[in-house]
N, C-alpha and C positions, 0 to 999 in steps of 0.2 A: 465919852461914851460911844460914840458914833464912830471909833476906831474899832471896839472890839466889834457893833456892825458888820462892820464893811471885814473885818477880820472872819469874822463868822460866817458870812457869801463866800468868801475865798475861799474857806474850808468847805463848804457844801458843794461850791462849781467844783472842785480839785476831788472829792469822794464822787460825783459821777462823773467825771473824767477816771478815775482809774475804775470805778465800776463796769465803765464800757470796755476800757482795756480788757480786764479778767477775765470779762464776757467771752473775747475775741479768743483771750486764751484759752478759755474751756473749751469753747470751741473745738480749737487745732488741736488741745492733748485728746479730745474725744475719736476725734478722725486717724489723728495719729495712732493711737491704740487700736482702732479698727483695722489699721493698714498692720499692724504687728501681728493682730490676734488670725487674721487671714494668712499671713506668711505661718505662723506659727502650726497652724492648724493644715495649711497645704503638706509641709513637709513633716507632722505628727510630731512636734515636739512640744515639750511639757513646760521646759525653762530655755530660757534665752539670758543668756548676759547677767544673769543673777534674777531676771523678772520671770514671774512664773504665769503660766497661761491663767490659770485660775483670777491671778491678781487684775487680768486685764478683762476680763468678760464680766459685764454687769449684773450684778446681784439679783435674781429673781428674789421678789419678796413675796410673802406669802400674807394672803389676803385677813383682814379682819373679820373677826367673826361679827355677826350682828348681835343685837342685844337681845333679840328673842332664841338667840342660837345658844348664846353663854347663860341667858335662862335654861333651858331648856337640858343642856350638857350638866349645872349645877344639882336641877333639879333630879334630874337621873343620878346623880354621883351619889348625892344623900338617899335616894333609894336605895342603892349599893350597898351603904353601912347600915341600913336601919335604922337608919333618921326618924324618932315621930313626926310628925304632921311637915316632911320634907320646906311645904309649903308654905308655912310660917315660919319656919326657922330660916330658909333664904330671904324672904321680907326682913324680917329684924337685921340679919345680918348686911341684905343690902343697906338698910339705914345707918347703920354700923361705917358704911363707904363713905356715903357723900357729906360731904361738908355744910 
């Protein structure tokens, strides 16, 4: 029993040794691409070698709404169609969501 142990340490040292690896490498593909998206961008080109500028510049995400905002947007919606009592019908139906 005390092999699969010591089997089992060898597997956990050996995932954070390549975790720090990949680390390293995200790293250098993140700088690397920086160093492309400047070249690309100096001389206004759109695609390079088959990579396209869009592929290399990081995705703006676009932020969460808060919960009193998706109240708020829901509860105007059902005003919109003429929801009765908007206001209890998004209740129920929020109960309707959660588990």
């Amino acid at each position: 029993m005390s092999e699969y142990i010591n089997e089992r340490e060898k597997i956990i040292q050996e995932i954070k040794r390549l975790n720090c690896l990949i680390k390293e490498l995200r790293i250098n593909k993140k700088e690397t691409e920086q160093k492309i998206v400047e070249f690309m961008e100096e001389r206004d080109m759109e695609i390079l070698d088959g990579v396209a500028l869009s592929d290399l510049k990081p995705n703006s995400r676009k932020k969460r709404k808060k919960k009193s905002e998706k109240r708020e947007d829901a509860l105007e919606f059902l005003k919109n169609y003429d929801i009765d009592e908007p206001e209890t019908f998004y209740l129920n139906f929020m109960k309707t969501q959660s588990f």
